[in-house]
Steps between C-alpha positions, in 0.01 A plus 500: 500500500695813532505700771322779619662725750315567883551724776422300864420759726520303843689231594388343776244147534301673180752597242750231603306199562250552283499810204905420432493129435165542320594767244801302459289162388315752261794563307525915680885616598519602846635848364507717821405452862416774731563414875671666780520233820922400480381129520243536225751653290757222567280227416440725156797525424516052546212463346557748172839592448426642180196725680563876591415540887351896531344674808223714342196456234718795306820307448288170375330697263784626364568136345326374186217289652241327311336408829449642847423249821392707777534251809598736815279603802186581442485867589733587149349327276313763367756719505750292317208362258451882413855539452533190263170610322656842416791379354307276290617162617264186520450488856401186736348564828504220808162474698372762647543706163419833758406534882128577390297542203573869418866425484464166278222769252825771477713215381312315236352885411847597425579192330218557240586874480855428359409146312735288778413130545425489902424171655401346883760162539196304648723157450259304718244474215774231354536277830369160383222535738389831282541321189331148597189719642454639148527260324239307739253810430509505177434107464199578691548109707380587810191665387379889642788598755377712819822554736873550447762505786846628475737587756853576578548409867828450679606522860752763605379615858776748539548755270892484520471221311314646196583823280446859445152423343405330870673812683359804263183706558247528243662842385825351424312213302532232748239231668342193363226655315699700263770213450358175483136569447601621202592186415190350572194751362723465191493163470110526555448714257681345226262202579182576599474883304367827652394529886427681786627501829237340695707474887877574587640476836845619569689434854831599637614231716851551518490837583659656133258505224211293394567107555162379434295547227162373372357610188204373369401560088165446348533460155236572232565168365369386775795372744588568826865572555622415841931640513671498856826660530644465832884415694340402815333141393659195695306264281485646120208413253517360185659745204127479311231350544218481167113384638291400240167330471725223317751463810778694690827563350804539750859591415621482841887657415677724252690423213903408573563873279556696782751210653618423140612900510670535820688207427679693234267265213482741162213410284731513183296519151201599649393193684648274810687224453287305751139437580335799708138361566351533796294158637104611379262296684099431443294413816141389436381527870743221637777741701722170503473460157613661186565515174797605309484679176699660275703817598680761280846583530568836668710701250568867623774575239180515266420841635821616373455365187217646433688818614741434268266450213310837622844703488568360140160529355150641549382222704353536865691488791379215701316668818221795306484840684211420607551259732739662689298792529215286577683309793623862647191593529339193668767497731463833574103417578603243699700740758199736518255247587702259687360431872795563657 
């Protein structure tokens, strides 16, 4: 493949652990990376000696890109999405593409006004358990589904030991519900199709930002999505969990992607080198009991690939508009009507 050139704008756990080594397994040159923390910009400088380090969206712009990854705090990436957009670069946007919906509407608007591919980097819709759970609903083996869990829980009681995102008011694009529910009423959606937001709770239990968050879909389809985000659970759920009339599907862990990725592991050629299923098990009303079916690998260099194929022809980038708008906006529901 030859190369196409990016700009990484961000280098911290997003752009180096996961954008960098990804674009690199899709066959994009790490052409320019914009960070300005001295130990960021040392391990830059390790990591892509060939790279130009720059301070400001106006010097990376300067450079011939073919491809923009915008993976810094939340509260610029609208402005540096704008700024890519106007200089007519392909631009990638980590989760949340903007604070609320009105700021994610300004970007894709502007996007469409100058004929720029824009697109969310929703890489959990190619963790195994994402991929095993569609393939499951299309087969149609466990007969009419009628509940869907997901969750992201971990346990960090003090907020020392977590990150701007756990220390940053809503204003500055922090909390839970803007991060990792993201995630989640994403994932949802590419399943289960349209919804509503039917009950959200958000707490503050640490004492920073939202901590704790319930939201609850309905789907027209039919399905009930249940999606906890929260840093305060001692004992964590399953990942998913699929009920059915046929049985319950649990996938109880992610993927090793995420491990494979802060190991340093590149997905070279477009695809791992190992096995990346998650264990995908069927209980039929025994809890003690299960069994195991087929997972899919989790492959998230295919999101750049289909970048790649976006940039060099007319097909789709691999997250629509529309979902991204569509998940601003339930999120945003979600903080109006939350109980808390």
């Amino acid at each position: 493949m030859s190369s196409l050139r990016a700009g990484l704008v961000g280098y911290g756990l997003g752009g180096r652990v996961f954008h960098a080594p990804l674009l690199v397994g899709a066959g994009f040159e790490i052409g320019v990376i914009l960070t300005n923390l001295p130990e960021r910009i040392a391990q830059a400088k390790k990591d892509f000696p060939d790279a130009k380090i720059v301070s400001t969206m106006d010097e990376l712009l300067t450079s011939s890109l073919d491809v923009v990854v915008i993976s810094s705090a939340n509260q610029v990436h609208a402005e540096q999405a704008l700024a890519s957009i106007a200089a007519g670069v392909a631009t990638v946007i980590d989760k949340p593409v903007g604070r609320d919906l009105p700021e994610t509407k300004a970007i894709f608007a502007a996007a469409e006004s100058v004929g720029v591919k824009v697109c969310a980097f929703f890489n959990r819709r190619w963790d195994s358990d994402a991929l095993t759970l569609k393939r499951v609903i299309r087969e149609r083996s466990l007969g009419p589904i009628h509940r869907f869990e997901s969750r992201f829980e971990r346990y960090k009681p003090e907020i020392a030991n977590y990150g701007w995102r756990d220390a940053s008011n809503r204003e500055a694009g922090g909390g839970w519900l803007l991060d990792i529910q993201t995630h989640l009423v994403a994932g949802a959606l590419d399943l289960f199709g349209p919804a509503e937001v039917g009950f959200a709770s958000m707490r503050n239990i640490r004492g920073a930002s939202d901590d704790d968050v319930i939201i609850v879909l309905h789907h027209l389809m039919g399905v009930d999505s249940y999606l906890t985000a929260s840093a305060v659970a001692g004992f964590t759920g399953p990942r998913v969990r699929l009920s059915a009339r046929g049985g319950t599907l649990v996938i109880d862990d992610l993927d090793p992607q995420e491990d494979l990725l802060k190991s340093g592991k590149i997905p070279y050629d477009g695809k791992w080198s190992i096995p990346t299923q998650a264990q995908a098990k069927l209980y039929l009303g025994d809890n003690n009991s299960f069994e195991e079916i087929p997972a899919e690998n989790g492959n998230y260099v295919d999101y750049y690939l289909q970048v790649r194929r976006a940039i060099e022809s007319d097909a789709p980038m691999p997250v629509p508009p529309k979902d991204a708008l569509e998940v601003a906006r339930l999120i945003d529901i979600a903080r109006e009507i939350s109980l808390r």
